[in-house]
C-alpha angles and dihedrals in degrees: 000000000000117000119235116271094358094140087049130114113282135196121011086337082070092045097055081050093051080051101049094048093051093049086057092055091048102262118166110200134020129194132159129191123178123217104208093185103059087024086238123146119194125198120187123188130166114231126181086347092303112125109218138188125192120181120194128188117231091180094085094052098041085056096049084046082060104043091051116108101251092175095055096049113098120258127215113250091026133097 
């Protein structure tokens, strides 16, 4: 079963994109951290003069990634 989002932008690529779509809902100010030992990654942004914080764990989904098939999955070039 493919994972969510498994084909998206990753790294600092994902982050610009975080970026982008919050400055197309009015946001502010932007900011990200990452906490790599709990495998947290907070992104904080400013909309309508609200200060928000939103924290997200990549642990779960790094585990799932791990846990995929890879050698069942079909590869390009191969039959």
């Amino acid at each position: 079963m493919p994972l969510p989002y498994e084909n998206s932008t990753g790294g600092a690529g994902a982050l610009e994109e975080i970026g982008k779509i919050l400055t197309r809902f009015g946001c502010a100010r932007f900011g990200h951290m990452t906490d790599n030992e709990t495998g947290h990654l907070l992104v904080q942004f400013t909309h309508r003069g609200n200060d928000v914080s939103v924290k997200a764990s990549y642990l779960g989904y790094a585990v799932a990634w791990l846990k995929e098939p890879l050698l069942l999955q079909p590869h390009e070039g191969h039959t």
